[in-house]
Phi, psi and omega in degrees: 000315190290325174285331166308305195302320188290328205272346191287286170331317176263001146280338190258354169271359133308274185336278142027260148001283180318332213232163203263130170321144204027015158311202193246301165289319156324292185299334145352264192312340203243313122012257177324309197307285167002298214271277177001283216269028192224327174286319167306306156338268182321278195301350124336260211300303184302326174233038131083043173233029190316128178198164204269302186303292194318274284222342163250358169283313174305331192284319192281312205290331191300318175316321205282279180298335150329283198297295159321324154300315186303304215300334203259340157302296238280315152316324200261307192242172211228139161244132184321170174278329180290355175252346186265002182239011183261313176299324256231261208333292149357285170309322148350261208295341176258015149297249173012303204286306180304311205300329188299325190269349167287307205281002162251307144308343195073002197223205187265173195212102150261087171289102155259076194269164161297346142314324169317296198277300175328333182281318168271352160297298160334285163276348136277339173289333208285312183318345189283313193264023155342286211281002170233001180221112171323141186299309162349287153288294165296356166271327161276355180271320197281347186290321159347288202317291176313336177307299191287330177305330183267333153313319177285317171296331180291296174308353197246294177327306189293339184246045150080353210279351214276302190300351195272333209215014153294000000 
């Protein structure tokens, strides 16, 4: 059940593609996508089907819809120049973060810290607040956030704390 939910996600982020950016069906489809990708989870973990496929489908559908918000944002709004380049530093430090966790784990350093999630929550929320909050701001509070969640990852990969909160 929890992998239909995940494979749903990566149809509704292809749908996405289809429908005109910051429209009414856009935010629709983009929602829903959202409530997928908190629900596969829930329901994995709630009924014990928790799995290495599930968990790299989830991984892909996340891939998928990223990337489809850029191709479908990324036109549409204008950010300051001091914020795309606060991402650029961010997109940095968590490189840096991945490559520390193959030469110290051998492995993908996946963090699921709470900070993690809060970042991400956080950058699925911002497209809702376009039309009522300057880019400005709601673009430095999520970049704020993310610095530290990717610093705190960085610091949890580099002291062993990272496999503990996988």
């Amino acid at each position: 059940m929890a992998n239909a939910i995940t494979i749903s996600r990566i149809v509704s982020s292809l749908i996405l593609l289809l429908c005109p950016t910051l429209s009414a069906s856009f935010y629709c489809v983009y929602v829903l996508t959202g409530i997928t990708d908190f629900l596969d989870g829930f329901i994995a973990r709630r009924t014990r089907t928790t799995s290495q496929l599930g968990a790299k489908i989830d991984m892909m559908a996340d891939t998928i819809f990223v990337v489809v918000c850029l191709i479908k944002f990324l036109p549409e709004i204008r950010f300051p120049l001091w914020i795309y380049i606060w991402i650029v530093v961010v997109t940095i430090i968590k490189i840096i973060n991945i490559i520390l966790g193959f030469m110290v784990n051998k492995k993908y350093p996946a963090v699921h810290s709470v900070m993690n999630k809060i970042t991400g929550v956080i950058l699925f929320l911002l497209p809702l607040t376009f039309a009522r909050i300057d880019l400005r701001y709601s673009g430095a509070f999520a970049c704020v956030v993310a610095t530290f969640a990717a610093i705190q990852e960085g610091h949890w990969i580099r002291t062993g704390k990272a496999d503990a909160n996988d």
